[in-house]
Structures are given as C-alpha cells and as structure tokens.
N, C-alpha and C positions, 0 to 999 in steps of 0.2 A: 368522491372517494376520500377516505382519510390519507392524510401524509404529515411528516415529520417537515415541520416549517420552525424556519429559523425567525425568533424576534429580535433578540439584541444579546449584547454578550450574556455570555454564561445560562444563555434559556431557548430552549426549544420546547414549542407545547406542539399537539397531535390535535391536527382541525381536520375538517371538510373543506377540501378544495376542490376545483373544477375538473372535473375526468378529462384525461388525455383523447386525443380524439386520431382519426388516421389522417394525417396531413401531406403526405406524398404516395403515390402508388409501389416506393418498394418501403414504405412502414411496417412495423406491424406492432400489436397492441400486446403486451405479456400482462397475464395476472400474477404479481407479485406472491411466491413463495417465501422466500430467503432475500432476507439484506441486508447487511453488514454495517456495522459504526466504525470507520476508518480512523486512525490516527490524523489524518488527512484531515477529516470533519470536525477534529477538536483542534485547529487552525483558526479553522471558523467562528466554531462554536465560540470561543474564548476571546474572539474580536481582534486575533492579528493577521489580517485578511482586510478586504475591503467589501467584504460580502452584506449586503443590506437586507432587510426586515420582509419575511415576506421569501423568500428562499426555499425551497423542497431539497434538503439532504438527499446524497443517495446515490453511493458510485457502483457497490458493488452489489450487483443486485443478479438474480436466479427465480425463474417462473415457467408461465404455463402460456402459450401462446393465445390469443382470445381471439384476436380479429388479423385479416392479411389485407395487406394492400394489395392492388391490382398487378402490382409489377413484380410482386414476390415471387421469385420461381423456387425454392429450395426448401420452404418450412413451411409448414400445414397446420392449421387448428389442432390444439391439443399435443403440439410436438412442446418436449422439456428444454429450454435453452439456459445459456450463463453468458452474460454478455460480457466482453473488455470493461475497463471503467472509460478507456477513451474510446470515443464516438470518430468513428474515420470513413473516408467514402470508400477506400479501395481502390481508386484511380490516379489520385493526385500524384506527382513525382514522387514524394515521401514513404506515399502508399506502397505503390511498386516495390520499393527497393524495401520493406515489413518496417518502414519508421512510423508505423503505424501510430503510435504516441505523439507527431508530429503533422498530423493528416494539416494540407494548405486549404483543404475545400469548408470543412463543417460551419469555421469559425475564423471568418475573413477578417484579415489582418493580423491575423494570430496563428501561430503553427502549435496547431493541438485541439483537439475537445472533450468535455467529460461530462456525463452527468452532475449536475446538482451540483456544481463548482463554483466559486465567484472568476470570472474574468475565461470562464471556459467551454462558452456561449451558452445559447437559448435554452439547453436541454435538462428538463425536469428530473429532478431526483426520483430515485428509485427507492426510498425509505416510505413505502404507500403502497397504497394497495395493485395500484396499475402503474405501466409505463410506455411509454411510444419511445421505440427503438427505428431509427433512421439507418436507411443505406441496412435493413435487416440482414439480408442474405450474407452481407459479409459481416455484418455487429455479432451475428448469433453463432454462438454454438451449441450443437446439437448433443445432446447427454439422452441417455437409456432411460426411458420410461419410467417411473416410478417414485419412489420416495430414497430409493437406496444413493448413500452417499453424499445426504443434503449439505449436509455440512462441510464436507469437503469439497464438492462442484461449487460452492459458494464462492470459498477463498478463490476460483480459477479466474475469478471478476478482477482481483487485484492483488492481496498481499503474497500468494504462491508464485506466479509470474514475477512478483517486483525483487521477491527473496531472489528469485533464481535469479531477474535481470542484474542484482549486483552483482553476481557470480561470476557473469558473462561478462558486466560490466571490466570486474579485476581479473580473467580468462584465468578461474582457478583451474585446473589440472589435477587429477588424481597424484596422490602422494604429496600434498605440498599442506603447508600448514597455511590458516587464515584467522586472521582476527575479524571478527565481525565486533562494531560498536554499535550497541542497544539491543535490546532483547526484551522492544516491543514484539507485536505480531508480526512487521517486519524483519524486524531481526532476528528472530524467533525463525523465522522463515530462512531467511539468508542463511544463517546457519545449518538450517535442515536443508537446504539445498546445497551447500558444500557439501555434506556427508555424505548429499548423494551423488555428486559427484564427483568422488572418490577422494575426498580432501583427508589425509592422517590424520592430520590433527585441528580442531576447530576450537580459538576461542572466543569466548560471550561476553563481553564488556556492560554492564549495569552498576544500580546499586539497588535495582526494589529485589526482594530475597524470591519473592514465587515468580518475579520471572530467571533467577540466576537459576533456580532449581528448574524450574522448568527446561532451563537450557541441558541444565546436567543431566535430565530424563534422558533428552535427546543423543545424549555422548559428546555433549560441547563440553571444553572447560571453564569454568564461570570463573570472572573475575569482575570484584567488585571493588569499584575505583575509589569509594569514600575510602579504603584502607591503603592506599596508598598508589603512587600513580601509575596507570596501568599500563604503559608503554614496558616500565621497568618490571612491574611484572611479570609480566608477557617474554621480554628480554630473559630474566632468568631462566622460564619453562621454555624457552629454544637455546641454549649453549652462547649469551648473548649476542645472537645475530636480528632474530627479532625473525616474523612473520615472512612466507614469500610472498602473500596476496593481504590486502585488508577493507572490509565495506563500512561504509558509512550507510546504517541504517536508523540515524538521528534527525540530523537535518540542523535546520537553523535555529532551534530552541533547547540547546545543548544546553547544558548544568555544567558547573564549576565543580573539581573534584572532591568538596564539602559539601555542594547540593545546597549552596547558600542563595548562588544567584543563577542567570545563565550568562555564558558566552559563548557568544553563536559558531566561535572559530574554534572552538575545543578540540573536538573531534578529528577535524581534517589534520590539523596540527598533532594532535594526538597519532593519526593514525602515517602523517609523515617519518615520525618517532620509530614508532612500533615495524612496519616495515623494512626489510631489509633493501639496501640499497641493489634496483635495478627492478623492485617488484612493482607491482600493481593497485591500484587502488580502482575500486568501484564505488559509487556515489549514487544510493538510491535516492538519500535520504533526501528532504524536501529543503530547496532554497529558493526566497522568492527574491525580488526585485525592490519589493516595499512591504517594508513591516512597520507596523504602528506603535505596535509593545515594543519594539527593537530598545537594548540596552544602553546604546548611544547614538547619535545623530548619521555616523556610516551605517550603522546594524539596523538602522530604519531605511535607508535608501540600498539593503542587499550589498554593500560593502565592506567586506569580513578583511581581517589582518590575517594572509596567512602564509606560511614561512614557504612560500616556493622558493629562494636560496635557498635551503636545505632541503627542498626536494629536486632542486634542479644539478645539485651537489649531489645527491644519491642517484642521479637518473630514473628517478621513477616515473610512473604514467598514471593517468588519471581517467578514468572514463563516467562521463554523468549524464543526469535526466534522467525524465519520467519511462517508467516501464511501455515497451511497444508488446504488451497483451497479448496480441493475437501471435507473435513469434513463438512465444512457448506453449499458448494454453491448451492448443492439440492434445499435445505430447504428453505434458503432465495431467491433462487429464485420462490419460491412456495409460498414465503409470498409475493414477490412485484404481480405477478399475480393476488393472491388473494386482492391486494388493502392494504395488512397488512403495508406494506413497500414500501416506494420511495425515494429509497436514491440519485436519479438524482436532488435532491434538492441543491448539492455542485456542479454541473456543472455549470462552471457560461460561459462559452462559448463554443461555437462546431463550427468548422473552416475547411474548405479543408486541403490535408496534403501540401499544397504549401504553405501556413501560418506556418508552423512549426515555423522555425526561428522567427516569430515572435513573435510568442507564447512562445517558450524558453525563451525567454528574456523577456518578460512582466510577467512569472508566476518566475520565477527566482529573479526579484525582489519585487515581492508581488505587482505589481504596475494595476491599473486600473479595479482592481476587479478581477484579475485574479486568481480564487482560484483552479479549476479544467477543463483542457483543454481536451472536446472531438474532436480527428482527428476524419473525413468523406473521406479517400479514395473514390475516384473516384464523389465525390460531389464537387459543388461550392458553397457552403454552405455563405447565407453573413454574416460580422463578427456581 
C-alpha cells in the first residue's frame, strides 16, 4: 500500500510499504478514507522528536472497515468508522475510569498509545491507504454510512475532542470568558468549543492573520500578540481583571512576542498573567520530556522556567495531557449530525495522499492558507 513515511527532518515522501495484516482476533483492517496532518506530525516532521527514518505518519485517520478479526463482536465489513488517535485496550485501570489517553496495556512501560507517533508504540500510521486498528470494538467508532460529513467525522480522531478536552481541562462554564493561546486547528477548536459551551466571551491569541480571522468567523476575539503583549490586552477587554478560564493550545514551541525566536515557557507564563486570580487553566497543548531543537539546555530535557509563585499567589489550577478521545467523541459526533457542530470549518484543504510532501511543507510553514490538511487515500482530489 502506499503511505506517508518519514525520512529525515523536514521530508516526508509517499512509498509502497508492506500491507497491514489482521494480527489479533479482535483487529480489524480499515480502508483509509480520510486522514489528517496534525500539528502533532510537524513535531516530527521537523526533527524535535526522536522519531527515526522509516516511520508511517498518521494519528487521525477515518475509513471503511475491510477485514474483522475473529474476536470482533460489534463491527461488520463495510461499517464507516473514526478512530481516537490513542490506541487503548478498554480494560486497564486507566481505561475503566475513560483515561483512555493513558491506556497501561498497548504500549508497556509507557501510559499511552497512538498511531504513527515516536515513543507511542508499535502501531502504524494512518496517513495510507490501510490501517490495523487493535482492541477494534472499543478503538472504533461507528458513523452513518456514506460520504456525508467527512470532514467533520475526521477531526472526531483528534483535534475536536482535544479543543473540547482543554475546555474540560480549564472546567469552562457557561457565561465566563476564556482566553485560548494559538489559533492552530487546535485552538481553532478550543475556542469553538468554548462557544459551545456557553462561554460569553472567547479570546484568540496568534499572530498569522487567517487564523486570527478565522477565529473572528467563529465569534472569538482575536488578539495578536506581535502588537503588543497579549495578557494586557486581554486585561483591557475584561475591566482589568483578566480571563476566568484560559487554554494553552501551543505547546512547547511557543514564539517570543516578536516571533524572533521561541520560548517554550511563553504561554503558560502568559496565560498565568492573563487569568484572573482563582481561575483555571487547561493545557492541551503538547510538552515533551526531550526536545532536541529545544532553545536551551533545560528546554532540551522538557524543563520550562515557569512562574508558579505567581500562580500559586493567584490560586489558580492547572489541568494537562493528552486528549482521553473516546470521552468526548460520542457526543460531538452526535452534535455535528445533529447540525450542532461543524468543525470542518479549519479544513482549509483536502488533497490526495501523493500531495503529502507537499502539504508538509506548506502547513509547516503557515504559508498559503494552509491551516488544516485533509489526506483522501485513494482519491485525486484537486488541490
């Protein structure tokens, strides 16, 4: 089959590799529809990751079921599924209580697994034409027949679930205002999932213009921080008290408020600011352990300078980590059905997977509107 393999930084080219095969009796085999280029992937792709040569991308993927394993009770050849981007059994203590994001079983000695991830065990990306989905009956979700909604059942793989889990993460509440920082597809997301649930006022922290606009489509208020710093922004447009909730939907490859260099502790410290003393912060955004681009010798071994005296001084809370997928992705995909929700609004192109390369490179460096790249396995999709 063809797939999206990683060679070295900054290149991904589209080979023929070995078909997935059924390796457990509750496997099953999906033909790749729909699959997504994550912010997550441009990690990788860029080499501050420990990800090696040889790699199949590929977290957030959406298809057509081909083959079942023996043990499969729940999905049937030709049923339409979307799976989490983490891979979890459903039984482990994690599991039980929906820390789904955390599964102990997939990927031993490590709590967590995903497709097509470095350090996030064995299981092949999803950027190809097939995929072997493990532990199916609990990995899949079941979507209505057809072609309707592709773009939106997509996102249910990771960036809608991870928008909403910052939400949850900072327990936004109807009527309370939030600062979400970034206004990638994640934050793009976060923000649209405050709105929906019920937040007054939402604002967008960037500096690229079509995603500030973008935000503004959605009813967020954009604020772009190269003009000045955006805590105090922010501070003005609430009676200077600042925000009662705020997400970090950047991560650890934050920009300097000139967008000269990064500093990985920008944000959190940023969003200590901009919060009102006693509120919430949520933390989708991605922090690893070991970064190799990292700007200093701490910011290479995941150790950020970040003002907890002045957050331990305002009393605020923090909640972080990776999205637990299957907690939300029911639901929201019960709301875009029902017309509640359409977060294929941040799709700004969908491409055959033989465009990959090119699309890495164009969403890698923010350039031509490139905010969220949906692949169409087995489509010629034109750009």
């Amino acid at each position: 089959m063809k797939a999206v393999v990683y060679e070295e930084p900054f290149s991904v080219v589209v080979k023929e590799v070995q078909d997935p095969q059924i390796q457990h009796p509750n496997d099953v085999l999906v033909r790749v529809t729909s699959t997504a280029i994550c912010g997550s992937d441009l990690h990788m792709y860029e080499g501050r990751t420990a990800a090696e040569a040889g790699i199949v991308f590929g977290h957030e993927n959406l298809g057509i079921v081909e083959e079942v394993g023996d043990g499969v009770t729940s999905l049937s050849e030709g049923d339409r599924v979307v799976m989490p981007f983490n891979v979890a059994c459903g039984f482990c203590k994690n599991c039980l209580v929906g820390k789904t994001g955390f599964c102990l079983t997939v990927n031993p000695g490590f709590a967590g697994g995903a497709y097509g991830y470095v350090a996030m065990g064995p299981f092949i990306g999803g950027q190809a034409e097939r995929l072997r989905v493990p532990y199916a009956d609990f990995n899949c979700l079941k979507l209505p027949p057809g072609e309707e909604f592709e773009t939106d059942f997509v996102l249910l793989a990771d960036i809608f679930p991870t928008g909403y889990h910052g939400c949850e993460l900072a327990q936004v509440s109807p009527g309370e205002s939030v600062a979400v920082y970034g206004a990638g597809p994640v934050g793009l997301m976060a923000a649209y999932s405050a709105l929906l649930r019920g937040a007054a006022k939402v604002f967008s922290v960037d500096r690229v213009p079509e995603r500030l606009a973008k935000a503004e489509e959605i009813g967020a208020i954009p604020i772009d921080f190269t003009k000045g710093d955006p805590a105090e922004q922010i501070k003005e447009q609430t009676g200077g008290e600042g925000t009662d909730k705020g997400v970090d939907a950047v991560g650890y490859q934050a920009q300097a408020h000139d967008a000269s260099h990064e500093e990985p502790a920008i944000v959190l410290n940023e969003l200590v600011e901009t919060v009102r003393p006693t509120g919430m912060l949520g933390v989708p955004g991605l922090y690893v352990p070991s970064d190799p681009g990292g700007p200093d010798e701490h910011a290479k071994h995941g150790q950020l300078l970040v003002s907890i005296g002045r957050m331990f001084e305002k009393g605020q809370q923090m909640g972080t980590g990776q999205c637990n997928v299957k907690r939300y992705n029911r639901q929201l995909r019960d709301m875009i059905i029902a017309g509640r929700a359409k977060p294929s609004f941040v799709v700004s192109h969908e491409l055959p997977l033989d465009q990959a390369p090119q699309a890495y490179e164009k969403f890698d460096k923010r350039i031509e509107g490139y905010t969220k790249v949906v692949l169409h396995p087995g489509h010629a999709l034109a750009a």
